[in-house]
GUZA-443538 format. One record per atom (N, C-alpha, C, CB): z, x, y; residue in three letters. Coordinates in steps of 0.001 Angstrom, whole numbers, plus 500000, padded with zeros to 6 digits. Glycine has a CB too. Layout:
// GUZA-443538
ZXYALA;...
END
This chain:
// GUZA-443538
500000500845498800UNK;500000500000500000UNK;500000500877501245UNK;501226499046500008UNK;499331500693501992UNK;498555501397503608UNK;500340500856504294UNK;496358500099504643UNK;500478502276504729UNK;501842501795505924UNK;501317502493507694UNK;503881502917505238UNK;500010503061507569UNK;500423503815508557UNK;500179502561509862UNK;499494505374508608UNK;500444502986510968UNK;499961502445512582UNK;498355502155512668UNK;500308503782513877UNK;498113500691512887UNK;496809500276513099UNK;496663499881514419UNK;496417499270512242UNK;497661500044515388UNK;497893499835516709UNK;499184499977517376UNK;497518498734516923UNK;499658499988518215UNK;500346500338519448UNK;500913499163520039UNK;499464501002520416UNK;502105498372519860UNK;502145497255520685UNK;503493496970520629UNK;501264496124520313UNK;504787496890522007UNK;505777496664522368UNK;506482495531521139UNK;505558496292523798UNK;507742496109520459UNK;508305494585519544UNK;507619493456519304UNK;509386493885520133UNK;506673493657517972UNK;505812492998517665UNK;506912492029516852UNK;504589493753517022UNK;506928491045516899UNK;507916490353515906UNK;507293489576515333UNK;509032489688516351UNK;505586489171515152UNK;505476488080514958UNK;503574488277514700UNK;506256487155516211UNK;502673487908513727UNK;501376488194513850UNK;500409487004513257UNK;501175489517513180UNK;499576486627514061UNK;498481485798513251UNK;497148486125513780UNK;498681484183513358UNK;496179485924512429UNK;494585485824512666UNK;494089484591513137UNK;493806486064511430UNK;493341484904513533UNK;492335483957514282UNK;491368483220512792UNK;491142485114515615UNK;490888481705513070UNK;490667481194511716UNK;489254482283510931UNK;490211479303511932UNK;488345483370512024UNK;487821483581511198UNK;487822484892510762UNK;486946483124511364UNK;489195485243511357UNK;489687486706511169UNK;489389487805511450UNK;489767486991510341UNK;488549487759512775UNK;488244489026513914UNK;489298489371514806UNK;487070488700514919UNK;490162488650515062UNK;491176488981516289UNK;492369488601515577UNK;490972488100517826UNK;493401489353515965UNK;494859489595515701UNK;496107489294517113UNK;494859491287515219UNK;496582488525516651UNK;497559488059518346UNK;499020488685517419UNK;497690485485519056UNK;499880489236518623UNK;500785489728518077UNK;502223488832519271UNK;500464491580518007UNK;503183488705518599UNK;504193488234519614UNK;504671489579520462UNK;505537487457518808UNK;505206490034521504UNK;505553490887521999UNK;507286490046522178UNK;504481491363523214UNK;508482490758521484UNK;509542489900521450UNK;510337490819522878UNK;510410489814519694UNK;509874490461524244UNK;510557491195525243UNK;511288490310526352UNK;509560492106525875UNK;512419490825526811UNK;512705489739527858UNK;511562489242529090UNK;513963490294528594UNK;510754490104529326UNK;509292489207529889UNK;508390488831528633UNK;508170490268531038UNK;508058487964527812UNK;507761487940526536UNK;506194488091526977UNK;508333486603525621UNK;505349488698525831UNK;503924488579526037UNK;503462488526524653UNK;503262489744526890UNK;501860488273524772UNK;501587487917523620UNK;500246489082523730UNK;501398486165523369UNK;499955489704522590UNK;498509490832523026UNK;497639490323521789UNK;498841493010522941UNK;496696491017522019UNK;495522490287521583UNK;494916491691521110UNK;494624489283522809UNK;493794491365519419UNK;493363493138519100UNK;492087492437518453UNK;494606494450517774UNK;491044493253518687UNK;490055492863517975UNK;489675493307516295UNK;489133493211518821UNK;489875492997515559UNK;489828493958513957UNK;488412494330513491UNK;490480492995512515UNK;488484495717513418UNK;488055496204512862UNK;487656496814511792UNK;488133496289513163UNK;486530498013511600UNK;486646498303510095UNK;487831499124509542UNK;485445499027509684UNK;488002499253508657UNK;488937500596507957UNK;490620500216508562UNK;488240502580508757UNK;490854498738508784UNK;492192498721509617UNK;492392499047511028UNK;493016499539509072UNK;491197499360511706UNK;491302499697512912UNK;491622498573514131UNK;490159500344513070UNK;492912498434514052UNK;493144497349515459UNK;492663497722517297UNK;495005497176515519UNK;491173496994517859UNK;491316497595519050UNK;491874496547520027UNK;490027498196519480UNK;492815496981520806UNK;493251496264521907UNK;492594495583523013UNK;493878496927522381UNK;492675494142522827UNK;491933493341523895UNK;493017492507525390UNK;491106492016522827UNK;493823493469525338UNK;494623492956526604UNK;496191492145526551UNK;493617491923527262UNK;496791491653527070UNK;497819491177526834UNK;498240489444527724UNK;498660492434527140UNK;499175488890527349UNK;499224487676528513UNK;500639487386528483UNK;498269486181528197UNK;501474487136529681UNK;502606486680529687UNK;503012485180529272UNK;502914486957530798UNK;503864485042528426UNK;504247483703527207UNK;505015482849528696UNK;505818484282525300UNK;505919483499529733UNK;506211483061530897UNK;507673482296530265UNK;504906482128531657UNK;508251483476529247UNK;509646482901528735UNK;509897484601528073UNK;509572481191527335UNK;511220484331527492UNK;511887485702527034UNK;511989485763525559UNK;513374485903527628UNK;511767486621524617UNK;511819486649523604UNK;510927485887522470UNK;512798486515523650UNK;509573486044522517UNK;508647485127521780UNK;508904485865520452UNK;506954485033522339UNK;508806484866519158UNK;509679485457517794UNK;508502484900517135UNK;511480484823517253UNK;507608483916517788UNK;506060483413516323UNK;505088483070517036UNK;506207481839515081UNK;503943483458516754UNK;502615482939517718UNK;501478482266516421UNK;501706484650518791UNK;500550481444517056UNK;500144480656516273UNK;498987480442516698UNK;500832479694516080UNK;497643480669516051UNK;496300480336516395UNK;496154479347516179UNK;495376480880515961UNK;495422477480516865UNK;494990476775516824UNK;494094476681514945UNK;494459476877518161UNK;493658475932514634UNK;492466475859513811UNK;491148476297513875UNK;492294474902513669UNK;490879475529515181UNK;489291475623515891UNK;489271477234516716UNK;489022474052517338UNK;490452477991516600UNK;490800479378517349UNK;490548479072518742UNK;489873480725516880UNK;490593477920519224UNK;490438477992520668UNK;491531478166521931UNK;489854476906520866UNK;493255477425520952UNK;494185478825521954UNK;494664478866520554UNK;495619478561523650UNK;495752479666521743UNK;497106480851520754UNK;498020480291521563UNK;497145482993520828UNK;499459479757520553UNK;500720478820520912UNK;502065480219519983UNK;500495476567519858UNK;502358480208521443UNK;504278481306521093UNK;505025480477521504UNK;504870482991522077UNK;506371480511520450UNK;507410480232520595UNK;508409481279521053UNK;507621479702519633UNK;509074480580522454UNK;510094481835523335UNK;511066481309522893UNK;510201482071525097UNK;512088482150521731UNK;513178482003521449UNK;514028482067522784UNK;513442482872520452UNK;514581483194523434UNK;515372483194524189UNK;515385482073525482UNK;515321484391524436UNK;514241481728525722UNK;514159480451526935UNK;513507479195525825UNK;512751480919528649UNK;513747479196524967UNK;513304477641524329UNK;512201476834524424UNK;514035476760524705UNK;510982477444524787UNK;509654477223525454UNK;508694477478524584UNK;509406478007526625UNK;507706476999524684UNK;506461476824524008UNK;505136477041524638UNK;506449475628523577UNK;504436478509524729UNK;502901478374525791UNK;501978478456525026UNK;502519479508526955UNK;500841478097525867UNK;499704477812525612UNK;498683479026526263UNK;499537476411526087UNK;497969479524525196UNK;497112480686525880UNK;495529480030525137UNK;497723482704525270UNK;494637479899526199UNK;493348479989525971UNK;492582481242525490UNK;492888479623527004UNK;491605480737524465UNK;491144482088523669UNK;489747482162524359UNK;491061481983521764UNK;489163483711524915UNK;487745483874525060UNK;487030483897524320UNK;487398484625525494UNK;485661483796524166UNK;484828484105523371UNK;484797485766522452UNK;483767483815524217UNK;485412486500523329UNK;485562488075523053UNK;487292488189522063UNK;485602489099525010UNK;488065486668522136UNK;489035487244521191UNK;490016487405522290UNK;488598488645520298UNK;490037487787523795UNK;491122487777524600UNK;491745486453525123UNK;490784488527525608UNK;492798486841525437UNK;493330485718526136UNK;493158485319527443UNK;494418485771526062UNK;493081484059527481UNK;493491483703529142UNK;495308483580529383UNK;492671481867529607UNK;495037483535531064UNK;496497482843531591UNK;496780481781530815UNK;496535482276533100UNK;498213481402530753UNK;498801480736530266UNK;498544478978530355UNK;499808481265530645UNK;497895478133530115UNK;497534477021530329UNK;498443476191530555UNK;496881476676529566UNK;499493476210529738UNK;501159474937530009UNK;502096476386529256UNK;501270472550528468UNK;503200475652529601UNK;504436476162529151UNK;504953475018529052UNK;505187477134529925UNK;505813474250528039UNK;506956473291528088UNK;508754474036527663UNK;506417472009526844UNK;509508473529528272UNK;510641474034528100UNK;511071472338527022UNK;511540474570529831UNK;512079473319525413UNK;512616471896524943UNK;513800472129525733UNK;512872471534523195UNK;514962470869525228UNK;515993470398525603UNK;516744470340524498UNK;515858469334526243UNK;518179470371524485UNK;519278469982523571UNK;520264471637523363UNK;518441469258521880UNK;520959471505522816UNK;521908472259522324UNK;522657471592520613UNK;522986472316523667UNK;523514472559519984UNK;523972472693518997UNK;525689473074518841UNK;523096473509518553UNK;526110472702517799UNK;527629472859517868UNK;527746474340517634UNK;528510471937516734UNK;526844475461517261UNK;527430477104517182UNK;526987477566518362UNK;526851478170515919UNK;528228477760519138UNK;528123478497520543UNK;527528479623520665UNK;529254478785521089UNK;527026480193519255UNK;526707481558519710UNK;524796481721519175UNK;528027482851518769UNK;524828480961518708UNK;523056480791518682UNK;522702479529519142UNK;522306480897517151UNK;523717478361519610UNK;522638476988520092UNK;523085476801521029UNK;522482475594519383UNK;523332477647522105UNK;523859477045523384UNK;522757476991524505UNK;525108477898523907UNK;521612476877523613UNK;520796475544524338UNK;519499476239523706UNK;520836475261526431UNK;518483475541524022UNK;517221475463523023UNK;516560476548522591UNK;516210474763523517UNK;516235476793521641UNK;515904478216521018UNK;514595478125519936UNK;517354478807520146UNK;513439477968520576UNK;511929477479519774UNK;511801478994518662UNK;510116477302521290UNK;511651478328517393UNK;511288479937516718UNK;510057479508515828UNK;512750480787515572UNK;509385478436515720UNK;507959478300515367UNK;507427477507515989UNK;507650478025514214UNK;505769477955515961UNK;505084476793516611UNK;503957476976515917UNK;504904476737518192UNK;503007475634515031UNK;502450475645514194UNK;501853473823514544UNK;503344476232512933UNK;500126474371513587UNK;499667472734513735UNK;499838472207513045UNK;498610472258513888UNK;499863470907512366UNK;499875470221510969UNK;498577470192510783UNK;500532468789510796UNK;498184470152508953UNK;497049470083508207UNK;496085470126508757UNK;496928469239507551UNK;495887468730509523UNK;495079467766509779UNK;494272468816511565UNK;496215465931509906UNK;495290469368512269UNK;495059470193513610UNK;495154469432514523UNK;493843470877513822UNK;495663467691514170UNK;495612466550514972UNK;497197467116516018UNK;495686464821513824UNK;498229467472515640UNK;499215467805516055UNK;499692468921515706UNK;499856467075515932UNK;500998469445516986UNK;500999470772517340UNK;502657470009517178UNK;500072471595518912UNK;503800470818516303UNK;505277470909515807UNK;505593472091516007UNK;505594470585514417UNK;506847472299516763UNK;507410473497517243UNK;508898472927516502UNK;507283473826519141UNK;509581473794515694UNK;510453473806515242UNK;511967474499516367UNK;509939474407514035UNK;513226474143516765UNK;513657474469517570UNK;514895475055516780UNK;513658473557518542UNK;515949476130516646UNK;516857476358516115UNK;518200475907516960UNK;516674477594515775UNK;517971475897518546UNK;519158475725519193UNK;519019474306519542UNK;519407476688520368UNK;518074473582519005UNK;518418472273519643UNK;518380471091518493UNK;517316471953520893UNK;518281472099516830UNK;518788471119516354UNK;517539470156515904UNK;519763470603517324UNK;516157470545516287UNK;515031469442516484UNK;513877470254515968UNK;514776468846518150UNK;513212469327515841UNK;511516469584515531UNK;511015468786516721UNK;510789468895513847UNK;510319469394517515UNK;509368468377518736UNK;507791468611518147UNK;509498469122520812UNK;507410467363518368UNK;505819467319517419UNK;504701466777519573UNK;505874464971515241UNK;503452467572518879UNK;502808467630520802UNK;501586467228520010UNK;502680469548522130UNK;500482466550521284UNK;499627466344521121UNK;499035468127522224UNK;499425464657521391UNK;497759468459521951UNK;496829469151522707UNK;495833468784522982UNK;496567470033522388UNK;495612469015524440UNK;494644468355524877UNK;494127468927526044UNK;494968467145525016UNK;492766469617526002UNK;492681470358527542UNK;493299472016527688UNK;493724469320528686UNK;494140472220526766UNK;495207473109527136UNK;496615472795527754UNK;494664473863527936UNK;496867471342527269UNK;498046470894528209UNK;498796470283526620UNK;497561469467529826UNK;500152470330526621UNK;501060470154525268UNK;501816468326525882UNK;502672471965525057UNK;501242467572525256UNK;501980466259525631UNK;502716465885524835UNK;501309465212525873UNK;504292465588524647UNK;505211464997523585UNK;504735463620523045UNK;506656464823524175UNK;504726464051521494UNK;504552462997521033UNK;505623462177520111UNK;503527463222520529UNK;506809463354519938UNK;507737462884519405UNK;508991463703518891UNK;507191462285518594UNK;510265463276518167UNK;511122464789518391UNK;511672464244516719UNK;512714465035520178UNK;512245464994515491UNK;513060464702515102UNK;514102465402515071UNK;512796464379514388UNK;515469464918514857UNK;516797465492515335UNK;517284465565513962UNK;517767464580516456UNK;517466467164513535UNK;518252467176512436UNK;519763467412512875UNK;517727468223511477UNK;520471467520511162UNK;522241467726511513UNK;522622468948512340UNK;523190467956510052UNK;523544468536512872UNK;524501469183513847UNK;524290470577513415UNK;526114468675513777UNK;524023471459513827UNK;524573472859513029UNK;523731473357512078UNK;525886472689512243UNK;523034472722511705UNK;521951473084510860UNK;520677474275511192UNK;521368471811510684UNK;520161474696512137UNK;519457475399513176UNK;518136475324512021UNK;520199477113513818UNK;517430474523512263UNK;516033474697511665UNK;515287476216512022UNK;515077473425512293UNK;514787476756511469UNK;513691477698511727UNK;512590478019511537UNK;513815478345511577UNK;512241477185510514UNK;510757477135509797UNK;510616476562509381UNK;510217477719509124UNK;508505476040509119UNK;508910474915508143UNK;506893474926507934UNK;510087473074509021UNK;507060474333506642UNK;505702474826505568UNK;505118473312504880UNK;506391476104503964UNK;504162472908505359UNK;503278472052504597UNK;503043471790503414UNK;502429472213504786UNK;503245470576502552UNK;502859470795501378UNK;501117470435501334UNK;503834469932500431UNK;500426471095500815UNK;498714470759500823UNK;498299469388500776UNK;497950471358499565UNK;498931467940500397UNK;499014467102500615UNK;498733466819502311UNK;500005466896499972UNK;499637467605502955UNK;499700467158504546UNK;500893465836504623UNK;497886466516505146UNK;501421465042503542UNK;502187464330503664UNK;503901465098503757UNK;501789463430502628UNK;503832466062503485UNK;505745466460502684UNK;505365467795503990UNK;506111467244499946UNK;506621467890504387UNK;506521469594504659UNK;508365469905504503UNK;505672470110506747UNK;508568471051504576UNK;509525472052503631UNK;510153472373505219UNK;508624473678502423UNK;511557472450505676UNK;512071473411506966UNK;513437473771505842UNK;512526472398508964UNK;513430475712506514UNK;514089476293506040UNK;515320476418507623UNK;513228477504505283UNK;516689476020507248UNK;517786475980508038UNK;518715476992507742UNK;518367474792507978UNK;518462478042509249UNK;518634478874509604UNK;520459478951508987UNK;518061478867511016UNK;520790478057509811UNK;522581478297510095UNK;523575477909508898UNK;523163477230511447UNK;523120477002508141UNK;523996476046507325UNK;523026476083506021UNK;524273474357508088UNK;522223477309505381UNK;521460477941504655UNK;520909476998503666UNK;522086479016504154UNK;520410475830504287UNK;520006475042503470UNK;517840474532503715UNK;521303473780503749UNK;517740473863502824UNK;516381473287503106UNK;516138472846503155UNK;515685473198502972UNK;515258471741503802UNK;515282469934504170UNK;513944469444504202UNK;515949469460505777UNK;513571468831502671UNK;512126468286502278UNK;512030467045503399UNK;511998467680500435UNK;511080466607503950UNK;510815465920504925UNK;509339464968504879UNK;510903466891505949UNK;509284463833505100UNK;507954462786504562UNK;507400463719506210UNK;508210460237504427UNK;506131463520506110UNK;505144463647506736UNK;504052462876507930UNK;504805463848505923UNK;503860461785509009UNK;503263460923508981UNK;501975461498509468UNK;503855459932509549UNK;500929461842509147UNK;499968462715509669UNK;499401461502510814UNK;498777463398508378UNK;499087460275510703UNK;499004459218512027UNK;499408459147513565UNK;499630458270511696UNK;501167459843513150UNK;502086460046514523UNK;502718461455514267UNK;503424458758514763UNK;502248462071513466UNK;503265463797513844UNK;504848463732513749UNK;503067464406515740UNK;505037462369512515UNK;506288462122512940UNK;506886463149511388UNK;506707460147513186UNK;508208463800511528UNK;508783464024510146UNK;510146463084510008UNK;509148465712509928UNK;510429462423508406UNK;511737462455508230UNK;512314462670507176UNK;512166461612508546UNK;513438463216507699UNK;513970464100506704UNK;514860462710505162UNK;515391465392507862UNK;514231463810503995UNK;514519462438502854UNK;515372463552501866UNK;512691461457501871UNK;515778464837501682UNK;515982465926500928UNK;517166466839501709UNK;514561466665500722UNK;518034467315501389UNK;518478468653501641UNK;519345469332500274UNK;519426468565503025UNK;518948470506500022UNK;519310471287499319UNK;519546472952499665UNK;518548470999498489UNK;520869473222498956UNK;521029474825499240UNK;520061475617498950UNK;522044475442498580UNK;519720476582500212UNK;518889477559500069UNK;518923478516498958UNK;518952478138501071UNK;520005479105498332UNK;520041479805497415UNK;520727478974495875UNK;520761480985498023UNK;520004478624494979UNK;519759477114494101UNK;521657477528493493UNK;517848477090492319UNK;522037478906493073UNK;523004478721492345UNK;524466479525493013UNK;522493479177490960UNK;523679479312494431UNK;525567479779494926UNK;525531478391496311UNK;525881482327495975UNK;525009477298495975UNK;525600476396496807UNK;525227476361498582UNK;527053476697496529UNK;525921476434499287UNK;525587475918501076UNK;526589477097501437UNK;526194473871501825UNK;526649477091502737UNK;527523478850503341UNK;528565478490502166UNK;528533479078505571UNK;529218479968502018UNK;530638480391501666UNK;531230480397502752UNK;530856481648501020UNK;532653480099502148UNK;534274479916503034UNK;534336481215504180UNK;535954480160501683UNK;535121481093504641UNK;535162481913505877UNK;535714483476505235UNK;536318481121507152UNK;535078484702505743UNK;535361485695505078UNK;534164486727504168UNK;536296485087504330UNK;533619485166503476UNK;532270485903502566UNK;531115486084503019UNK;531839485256501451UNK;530315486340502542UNK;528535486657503305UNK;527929485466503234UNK;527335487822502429UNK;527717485538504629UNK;526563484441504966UNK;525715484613504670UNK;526211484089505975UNK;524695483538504338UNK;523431483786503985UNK;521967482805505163UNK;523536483288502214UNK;521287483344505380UNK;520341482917506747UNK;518835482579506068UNK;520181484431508080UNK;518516481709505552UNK;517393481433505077UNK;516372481919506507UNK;517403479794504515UNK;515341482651506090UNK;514077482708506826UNK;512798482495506950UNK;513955483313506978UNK;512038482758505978UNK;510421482032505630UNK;510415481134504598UNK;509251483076505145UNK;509762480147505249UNK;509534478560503627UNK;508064478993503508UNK;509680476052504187UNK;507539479062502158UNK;506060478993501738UNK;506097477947500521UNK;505407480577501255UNK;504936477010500602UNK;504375476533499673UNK;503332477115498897UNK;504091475637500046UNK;502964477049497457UNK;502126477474496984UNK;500977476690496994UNK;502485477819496042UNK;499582477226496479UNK;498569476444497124UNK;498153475320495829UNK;497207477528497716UNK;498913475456494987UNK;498211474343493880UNK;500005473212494299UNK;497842475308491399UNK;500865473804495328UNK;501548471975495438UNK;502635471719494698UNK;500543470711494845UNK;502889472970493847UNK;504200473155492984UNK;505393473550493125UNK;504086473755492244UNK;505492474615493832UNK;506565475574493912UNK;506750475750495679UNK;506096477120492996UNK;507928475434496035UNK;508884475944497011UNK;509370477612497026UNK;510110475063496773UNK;509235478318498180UNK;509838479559498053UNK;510258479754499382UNK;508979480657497496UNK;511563480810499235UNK;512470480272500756UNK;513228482342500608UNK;514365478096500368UNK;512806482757501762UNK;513567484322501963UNK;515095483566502310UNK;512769485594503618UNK;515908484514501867UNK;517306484791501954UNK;517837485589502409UNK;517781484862501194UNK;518048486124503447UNK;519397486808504203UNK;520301487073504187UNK;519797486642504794UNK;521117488019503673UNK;522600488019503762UNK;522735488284501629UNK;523383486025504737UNK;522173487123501262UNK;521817487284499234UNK;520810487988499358UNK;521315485779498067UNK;519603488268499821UNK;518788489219499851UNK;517862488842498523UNK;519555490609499894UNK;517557487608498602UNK;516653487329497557UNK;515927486431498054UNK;517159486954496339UNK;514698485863496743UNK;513494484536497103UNK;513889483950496348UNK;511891484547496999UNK;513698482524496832UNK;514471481465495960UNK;513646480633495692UNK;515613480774496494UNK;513008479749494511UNK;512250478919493923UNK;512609477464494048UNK;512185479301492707UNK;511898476587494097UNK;512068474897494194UNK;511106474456493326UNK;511805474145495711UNK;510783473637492394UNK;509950472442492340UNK;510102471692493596UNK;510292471564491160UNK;508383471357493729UNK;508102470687494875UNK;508285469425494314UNK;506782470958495551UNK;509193468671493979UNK;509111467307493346UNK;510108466329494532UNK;509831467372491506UNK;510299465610493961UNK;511139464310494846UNK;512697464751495166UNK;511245462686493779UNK;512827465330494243UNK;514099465918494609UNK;514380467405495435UNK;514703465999493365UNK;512992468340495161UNK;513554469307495219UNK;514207470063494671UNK;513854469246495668UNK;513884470574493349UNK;514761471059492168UNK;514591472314492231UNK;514470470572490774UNK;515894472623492414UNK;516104474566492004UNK;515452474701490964UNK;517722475314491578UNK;515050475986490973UNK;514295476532489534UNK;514742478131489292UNK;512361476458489694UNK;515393478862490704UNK;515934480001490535UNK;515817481284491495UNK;515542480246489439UNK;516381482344491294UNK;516094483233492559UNK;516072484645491992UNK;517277483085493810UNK;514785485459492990UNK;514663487122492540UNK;515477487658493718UNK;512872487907492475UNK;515624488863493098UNK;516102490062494060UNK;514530490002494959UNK;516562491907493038UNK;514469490518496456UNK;513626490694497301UNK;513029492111497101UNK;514188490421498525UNK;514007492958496106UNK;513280494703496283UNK;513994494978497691UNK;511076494874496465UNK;515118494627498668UNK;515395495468499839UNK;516431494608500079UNK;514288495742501022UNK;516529494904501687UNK;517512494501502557UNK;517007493124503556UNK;517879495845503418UNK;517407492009503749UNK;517387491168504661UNK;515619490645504400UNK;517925491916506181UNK;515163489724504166UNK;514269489876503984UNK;513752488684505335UNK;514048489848502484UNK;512928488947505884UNK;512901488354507182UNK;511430487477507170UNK;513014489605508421UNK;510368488098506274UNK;509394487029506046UNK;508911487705504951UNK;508329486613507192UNK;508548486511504349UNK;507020486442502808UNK;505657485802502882UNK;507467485458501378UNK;505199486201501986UNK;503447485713502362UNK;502757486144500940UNK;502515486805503981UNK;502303485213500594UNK;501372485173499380UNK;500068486110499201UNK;500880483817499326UNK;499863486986498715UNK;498659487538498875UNK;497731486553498703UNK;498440488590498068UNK;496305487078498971UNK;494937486204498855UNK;494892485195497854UNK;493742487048498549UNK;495093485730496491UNK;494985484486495571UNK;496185483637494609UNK;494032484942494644UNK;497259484249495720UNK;498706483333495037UNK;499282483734494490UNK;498765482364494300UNK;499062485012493506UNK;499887485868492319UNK;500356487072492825UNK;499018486270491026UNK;500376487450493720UNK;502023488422494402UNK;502347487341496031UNK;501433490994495128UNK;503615487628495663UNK;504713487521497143UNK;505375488695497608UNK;506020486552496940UNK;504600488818498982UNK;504900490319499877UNK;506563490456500266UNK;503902490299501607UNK;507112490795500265UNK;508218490251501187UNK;508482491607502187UNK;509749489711500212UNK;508528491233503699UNK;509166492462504684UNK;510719492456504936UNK;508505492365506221UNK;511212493429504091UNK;512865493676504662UNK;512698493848505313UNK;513857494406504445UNK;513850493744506359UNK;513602494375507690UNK;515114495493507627UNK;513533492966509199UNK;516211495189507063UNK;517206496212507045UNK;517119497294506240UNK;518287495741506791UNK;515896497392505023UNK;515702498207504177UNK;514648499066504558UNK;515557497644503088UNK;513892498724505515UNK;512856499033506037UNK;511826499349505155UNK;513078499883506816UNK;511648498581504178UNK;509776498260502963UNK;510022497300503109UNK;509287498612501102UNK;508596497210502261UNK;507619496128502139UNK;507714496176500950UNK;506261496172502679UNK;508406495387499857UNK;508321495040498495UNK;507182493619498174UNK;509952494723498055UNK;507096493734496439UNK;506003492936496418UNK;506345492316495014UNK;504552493715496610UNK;506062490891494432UNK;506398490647493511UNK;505538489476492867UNK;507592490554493687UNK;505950489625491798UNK;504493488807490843UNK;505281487240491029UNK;504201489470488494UNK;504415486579491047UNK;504316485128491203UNK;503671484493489610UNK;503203484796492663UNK;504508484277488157UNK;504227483760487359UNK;503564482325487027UNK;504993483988487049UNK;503158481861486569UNK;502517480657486067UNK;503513479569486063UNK;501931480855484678UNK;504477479937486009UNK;505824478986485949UNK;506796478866487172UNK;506746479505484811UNK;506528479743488334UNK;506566479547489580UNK;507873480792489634UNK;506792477815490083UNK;508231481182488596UNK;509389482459488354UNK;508709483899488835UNK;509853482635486477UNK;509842484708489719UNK;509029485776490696UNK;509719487025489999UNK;509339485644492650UNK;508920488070489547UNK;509471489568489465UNK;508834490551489697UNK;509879489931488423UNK;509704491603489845UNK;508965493049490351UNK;507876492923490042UNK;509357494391489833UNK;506980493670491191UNK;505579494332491020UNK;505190495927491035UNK;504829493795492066UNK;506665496621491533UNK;506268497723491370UNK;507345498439492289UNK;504803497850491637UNK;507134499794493042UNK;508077499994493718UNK;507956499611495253UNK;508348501207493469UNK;508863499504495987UNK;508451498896497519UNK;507820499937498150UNK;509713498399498521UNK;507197499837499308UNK;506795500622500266UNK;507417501118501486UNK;505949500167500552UNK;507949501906501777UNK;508384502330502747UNK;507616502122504341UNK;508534503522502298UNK;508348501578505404UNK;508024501178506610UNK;508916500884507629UNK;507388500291506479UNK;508735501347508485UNK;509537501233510295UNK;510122499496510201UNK;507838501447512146UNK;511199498843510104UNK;511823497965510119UNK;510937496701510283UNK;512730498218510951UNK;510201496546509245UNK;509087495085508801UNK;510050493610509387UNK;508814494921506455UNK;509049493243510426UNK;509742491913510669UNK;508598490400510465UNK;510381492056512415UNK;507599491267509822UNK;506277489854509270UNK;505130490809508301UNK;505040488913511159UNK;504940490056507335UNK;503811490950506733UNK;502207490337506302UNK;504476491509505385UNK;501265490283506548UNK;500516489342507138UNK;498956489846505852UNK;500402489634509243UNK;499104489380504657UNK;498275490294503744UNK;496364490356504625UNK;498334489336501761UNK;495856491317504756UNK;494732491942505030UNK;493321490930503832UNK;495132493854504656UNK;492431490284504454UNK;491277489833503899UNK;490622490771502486UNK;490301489808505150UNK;
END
């Protein structure tokens, strides 16, 4: 596995391709947050096409449209959501809208007031869902023009801090992995109104339950992936330092959990055809990789890769 530098770019925390995979947008996670833009090349060669201010602090996920026509960051530290228009060349424009959410959370020390950490379209590209950790919410937008209009909010439990959340190929079900209270919350879908509600919650890690008592290790769920045949749930773990398995069924049924190969594992991603899961520690600093069985059960693939503190790993075409 290739570790070296394919570009140059301030606290990247965060990376997506463009739908036809010439351009690379990276989050820049800075208290002036920006988002940069690279054109891809051959042999891994990222060239730099400029940068744009998100016009909030701390952007943690950026998100290409479908049609690639903008790029949508979520500013953790100001709770905001922008809108960047894409050129024909792959750069960005100025910022088209910014919306600030609203609300707060009962943990004073991550929800004391709105804290956006995804922003993503549903299936369909009809609607734009920004998942919020400090406010407790999912806000679902229409786009239009370059302008983000509310179309609707759902409010999960108190304390819960959503952080992510993954489609089932249906477009009806999608998966949010909860940040604070390490759990996961299967959710109906309405692809009509962008509406979710939540019908499921289950512990993130299937056989040690919801946080431990005061004293023991917390555990911080971080990336939800669905697999592409509609079966299997998989959810990074924090703190247990493992991937954890679901049947995608009505209930949501544990099925079990691997070691990650490292430390903290902060995101996963399926290679090209479904049979390895990448995972980036970020406290171990590799990139481990692991086989994805027929039965939805995950193990070693080999030894990890060594790398500068992995905070997304984004497998290469």
């Amino acid at each position: 596995m290739r570790t070296e530098p394919a570009a140059d770019t301030p606290d990247p925390s965060y990376l997506a391709l463009s739908p036809d995979g010439r351009f690379l947008y990276a989050a820049n996670a800075l208290d002036a947050g920006a988002v940069s833009a690279f054109a891809v090349e051959g042999d891994g060669v990222l060239r730099p096409l400029g940068s744009r201010s998100t016009h909030g602090s701390n952007p943690c996920h950026v998100h290409v449209r479908p049609d690639g026509r903008h790029v949508l960051s979520a500013n953790y530290k100001s709770g905001s959501v922008a809108v960047h228009p894409v050129a024909p060349d792959g750069s960005l424009g100025e910022a088209s809208d910014v919306v600030r959410h609203t609300g707060a959370g009962p943990d004073p020390e991550r929800q004391d007031g709105p804290h956006a950490h995804q922003v993503v379209s549903d299936p369909a590209g009809r609607f734009v869902l920004a998942v919020d950790l400090g406010a407790d919410a999912v806000f679902t937008y229409t786009l239009d023009s370059g302008k983000l209009t509310p179309a609707g909010e759902a409010r999960w439990r108190p304390g819960a801090g959503p952080r992510h959340l993954a489609f089932h190929p249906s477009g009806r079900v999608a998966y949010v992995s909860d940040e604070l209270d390490s759990t996961v919350t299967a959710c109906a879908y309405d692809p009509e109104r962008g509406r979710l509600t939540r019908q499921r919650i289950v512990p993130a890690v299937p056989e040690a339950g919801g946080q431990p008592g005061a004293g023991a290790e917390r555990n911080y769920p971080s990336e939800v992936l669905v697999s592409a045949d509609g079966r299997f749930v998989y959810v990074a773990n924090r703190g247990r330092d493992c991937v954890a398995w679901f049947a995608a069924d009505d209930e949501l049924t544990p099925l079990g959990s691997a070691p990650c190969g490292g430390r903290w594992p902060r995101h996963i991603a399926f290679g090209r055809d479904g049979r390895l899961l990448h995972v980036a520690n970020q406290h171990s600093d590799n990139l481990a990789t692991l086989h994805v069985r027929d039965d939805g059960s995950l193990t070693p693939a080999g030894p990890a890769a060594s790398t500068g503190t992995p905070t997304m790993v984004l497998p290469a075409g």
